[in-house]
C-alpha positions in Angstrom: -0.2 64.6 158.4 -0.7 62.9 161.1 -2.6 64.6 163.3 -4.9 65.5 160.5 -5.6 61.5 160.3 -6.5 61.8 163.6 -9.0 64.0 163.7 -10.5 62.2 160.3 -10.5 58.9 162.3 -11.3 59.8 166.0 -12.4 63.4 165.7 -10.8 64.8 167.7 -7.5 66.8 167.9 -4.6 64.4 168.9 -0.7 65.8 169.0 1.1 62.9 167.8 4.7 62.3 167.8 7.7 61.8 170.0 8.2 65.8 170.8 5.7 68.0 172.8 5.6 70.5 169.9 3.9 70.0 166.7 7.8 68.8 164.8 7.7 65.2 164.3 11.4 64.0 163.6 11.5 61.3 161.9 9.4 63.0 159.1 11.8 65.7 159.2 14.5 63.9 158.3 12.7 61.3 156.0 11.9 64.6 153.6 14.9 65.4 153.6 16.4 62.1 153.0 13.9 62.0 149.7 14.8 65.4 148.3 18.2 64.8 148.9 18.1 61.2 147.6 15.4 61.2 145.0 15.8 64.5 143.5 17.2 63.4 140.7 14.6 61.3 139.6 11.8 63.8 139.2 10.9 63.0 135.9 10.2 59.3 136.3 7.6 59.2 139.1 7.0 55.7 139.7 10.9 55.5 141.1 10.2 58.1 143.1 7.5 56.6 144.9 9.1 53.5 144.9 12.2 54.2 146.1 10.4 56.7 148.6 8.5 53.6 150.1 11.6 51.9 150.6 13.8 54.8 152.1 10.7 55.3 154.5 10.3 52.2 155.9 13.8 52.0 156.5 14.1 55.3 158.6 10.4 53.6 159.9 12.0 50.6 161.2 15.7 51.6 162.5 13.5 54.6 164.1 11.7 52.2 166.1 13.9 49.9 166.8 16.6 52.0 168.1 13.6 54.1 170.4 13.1 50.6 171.3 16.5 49.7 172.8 17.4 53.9 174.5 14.0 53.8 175.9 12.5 49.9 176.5 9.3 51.4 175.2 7.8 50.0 171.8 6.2 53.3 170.6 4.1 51.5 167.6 3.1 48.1 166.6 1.8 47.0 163.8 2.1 43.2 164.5 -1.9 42.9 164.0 -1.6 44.3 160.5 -1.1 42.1 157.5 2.3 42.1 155.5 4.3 43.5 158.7 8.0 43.0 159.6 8.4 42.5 163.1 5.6 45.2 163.9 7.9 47.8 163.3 6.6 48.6 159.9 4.0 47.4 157.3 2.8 48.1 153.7 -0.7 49.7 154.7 1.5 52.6 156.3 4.6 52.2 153.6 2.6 52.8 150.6 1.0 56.2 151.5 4.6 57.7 152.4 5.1 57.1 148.5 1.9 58.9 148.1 3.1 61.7 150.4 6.8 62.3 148.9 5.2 62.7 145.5 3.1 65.1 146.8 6.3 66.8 149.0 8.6 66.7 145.7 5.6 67.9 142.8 3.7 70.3 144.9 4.6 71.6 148.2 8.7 71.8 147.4 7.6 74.2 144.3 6.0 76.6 146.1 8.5 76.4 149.3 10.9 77.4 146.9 8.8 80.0 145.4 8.2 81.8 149.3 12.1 81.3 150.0 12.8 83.4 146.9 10.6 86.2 147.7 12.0 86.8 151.3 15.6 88.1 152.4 18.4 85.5 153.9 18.9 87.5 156.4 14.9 86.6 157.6 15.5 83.4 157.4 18.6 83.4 159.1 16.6 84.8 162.1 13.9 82.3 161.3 16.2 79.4 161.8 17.5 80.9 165.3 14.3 81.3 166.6 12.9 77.2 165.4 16.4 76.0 166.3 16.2 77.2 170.0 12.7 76.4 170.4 13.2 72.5 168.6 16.1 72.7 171.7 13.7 73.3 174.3 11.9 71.1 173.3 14.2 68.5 173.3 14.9 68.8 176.1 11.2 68.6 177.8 10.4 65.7 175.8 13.5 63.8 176.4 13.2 64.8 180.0 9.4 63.0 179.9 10.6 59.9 178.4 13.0 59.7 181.0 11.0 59.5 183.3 8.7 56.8 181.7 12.0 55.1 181.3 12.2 55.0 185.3 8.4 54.5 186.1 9.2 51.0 184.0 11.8 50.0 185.6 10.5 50.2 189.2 7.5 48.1 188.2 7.7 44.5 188.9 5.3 41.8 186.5 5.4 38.8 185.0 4.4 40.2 181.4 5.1 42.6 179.2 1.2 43.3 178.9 0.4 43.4 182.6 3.9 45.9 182.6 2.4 48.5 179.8 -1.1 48.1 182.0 0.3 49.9 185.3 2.7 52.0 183.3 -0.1 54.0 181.7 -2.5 53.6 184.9 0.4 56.0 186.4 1.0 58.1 183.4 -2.9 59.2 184.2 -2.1 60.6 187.3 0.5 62.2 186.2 1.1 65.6 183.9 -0.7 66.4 180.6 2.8 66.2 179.0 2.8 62.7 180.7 -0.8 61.5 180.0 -0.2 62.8 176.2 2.0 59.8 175.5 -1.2 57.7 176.0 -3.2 59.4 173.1 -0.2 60.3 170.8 1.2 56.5 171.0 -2.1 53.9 172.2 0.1 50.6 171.1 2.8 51.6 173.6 4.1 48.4 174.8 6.8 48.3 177.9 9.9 46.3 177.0 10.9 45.0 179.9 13.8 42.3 180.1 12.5 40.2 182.7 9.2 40.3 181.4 9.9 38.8 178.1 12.2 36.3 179.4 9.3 35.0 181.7 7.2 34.7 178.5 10.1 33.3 176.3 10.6 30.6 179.1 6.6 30.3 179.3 6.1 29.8 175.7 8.8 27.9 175.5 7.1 24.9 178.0 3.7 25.4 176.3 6.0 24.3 172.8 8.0 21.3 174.7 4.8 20.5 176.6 2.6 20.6 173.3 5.5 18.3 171.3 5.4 16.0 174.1 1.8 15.4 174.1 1.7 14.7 170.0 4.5 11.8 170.4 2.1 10.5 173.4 -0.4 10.9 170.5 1.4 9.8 167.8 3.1 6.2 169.6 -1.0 5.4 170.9 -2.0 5.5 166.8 1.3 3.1 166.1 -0.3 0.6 169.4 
């Protein structure tokens, strides 16, 4: 679905996700979390697609937060989007995974069911042994990748989490096409470094104390 946005938005082919291959996880397990959840409301569609939202943007936001504390990377942000909770997730991208499970449950489950039917156990069996081993792989590729971005983070030195993400993808370009795919598949990549957003806590935090100080300077000249 996603990559198909893509191509509608930028035209041209980007492979998005967290893995190398063309599985994206957490859509993987958020289908299954509907059919397994929301089966049983099939015949009132508006729950579905409510509930759907909301079982989502969940798996949405503990996705990214968790990514977020394993790897110090912030994979998506959608801090510049209106009605967001801490840029993890926001309703512009919540409401068309309602749109998308009533599609999964009406449509595409029916006729998955209808091809499962028609073709032996035993096929599938082989099927599953084949997807399973190559989902391992990779796995383990991908994981290996993110790793290594891990590392290239931590041996960079800046006073900002912006100047950070800056040199972070500047050396994902020289690298790999496995490496430089993280740039295209995730553009709002932000670099959580520690330190980083200390300094700018602490920096903010004088602008504030600075900024109250001058409006009681302000504030005792009017009462002069």
């Amino acid at each position: 679905m996603e990559v198909l946005l893509s191509l509608f938005k930028n035209h041209k082919f980007i492979n998005r996700g967290f893995f190398i291959g063309p599985i994206c996880p957490i859509y993987g397990f958020g289908g299954v979390a509907i059919y397994i959840l929301l089966n049983k409301y099939m015949k009132d569609p508006i729950i579905l697609f409510l509930m759907s939202v909301i079982i989502c943007s969940v798996l949405e936001y503990f996705t990214s937060y968790i990514m977020e504390k394993i790897f110090k990377n912030r994979w998506w942000d959608y801090s510049d989007m209106k009605y967001n909770i801490n840029g993890r997730i926001c309703l512009e991208c919540a409401i068309p995974f309602g749109f998308g499970a009533c599609f999964l449950m009406y449509i595409v489950n029916p006729l998955l069911q209808i091809i499962f039917n028609r073709v032996s156990i035993n096929v599938w069996k082989i099927v599953l042994i084949v997807l399973l081993v190559l989902l391992l792989i990779d796995l383990i590729i991908s994981f290996k990748i993110i790793i290594n971005l891990k590392n290239i983070s931590k041996s960079i030195r800046c006073d900002s989490t912006e100047a950070i993400t800056k040199k972070v993808k500047e050396i994902l370009k020289s690298k790999t096409f496995l490496h430089r795919r993280l740039l295209s598949s995730f553009p709002d990549m932000k670099v959580m470094n520690k330190l980083s957003i200390l300094k700018e806590k602490i920096l903010k935090d004088k602008e504030k104390a600075k900024q109250e100080r001058k409006n009681i300077k302000n504030r005792l000249k009017k009462r002069k």
